[in-house]
C-alpha positions in Angstrom: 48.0 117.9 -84.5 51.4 119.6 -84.2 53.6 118.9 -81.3 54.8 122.1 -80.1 57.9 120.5 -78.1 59.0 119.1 -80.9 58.7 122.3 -82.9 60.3 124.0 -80.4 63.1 120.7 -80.4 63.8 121.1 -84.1 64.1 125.2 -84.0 66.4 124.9 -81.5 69.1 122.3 -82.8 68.6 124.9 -85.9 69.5 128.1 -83.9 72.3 126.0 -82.1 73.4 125.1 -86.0 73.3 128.3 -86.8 75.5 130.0 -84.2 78.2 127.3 -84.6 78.5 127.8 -88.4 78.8 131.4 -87.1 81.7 130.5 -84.4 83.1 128.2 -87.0 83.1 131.7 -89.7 85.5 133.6 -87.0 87.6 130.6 -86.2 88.5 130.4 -89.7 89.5 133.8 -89.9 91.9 134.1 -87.3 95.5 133.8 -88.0 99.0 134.0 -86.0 98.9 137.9 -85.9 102.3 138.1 -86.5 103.6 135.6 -84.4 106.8 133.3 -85.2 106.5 130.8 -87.3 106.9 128.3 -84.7 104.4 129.3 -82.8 102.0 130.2 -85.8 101.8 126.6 -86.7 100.7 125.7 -83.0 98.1 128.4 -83.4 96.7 127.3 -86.5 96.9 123.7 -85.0 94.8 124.6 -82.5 92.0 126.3 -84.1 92.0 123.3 -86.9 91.4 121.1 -83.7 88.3 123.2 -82.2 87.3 123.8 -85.8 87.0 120.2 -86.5 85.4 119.8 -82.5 82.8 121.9 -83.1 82.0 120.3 -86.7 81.6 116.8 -85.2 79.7 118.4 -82.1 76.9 119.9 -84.6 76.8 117.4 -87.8 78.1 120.2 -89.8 80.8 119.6 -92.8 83.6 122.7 -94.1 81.9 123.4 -96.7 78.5 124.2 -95.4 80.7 126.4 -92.7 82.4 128.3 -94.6 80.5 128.9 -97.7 76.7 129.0 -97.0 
């Protein structure tokens, strides 16, 4: 007999999977718009920092973020 809450368990750390490989996507594609130099390199700093957050948070490596 299935277990329906752990069904539910495992679709759910999918969907969650899912949408951070998704927030990961538009993190990766945001630059400095333009900005100085200076402050570009904070920026990109930054978004390597929550990049790498929400990897560790979700068990997910680069590569299966930005190319699957």
């Amino acid at each position: 007999m299935v277990n329906v809450e752990t069904v539910l368990d495992a679709y759910r750390r999918d969907a969650e999977k899912e949408t951070a490989i998704e927030c990961l996507k538009i993190l990766h594609g945001i630059g400095g718009c333009d900005a100085t130099e200076e402050w570009e390199k904070g920026f990109d700093a930054a978004i390597t920092t929550a990049f790498k957050e929400i990897c560790n948070r979700f068990g997910i490596d680069t590569e299966e973020a930005l190319y699957d």
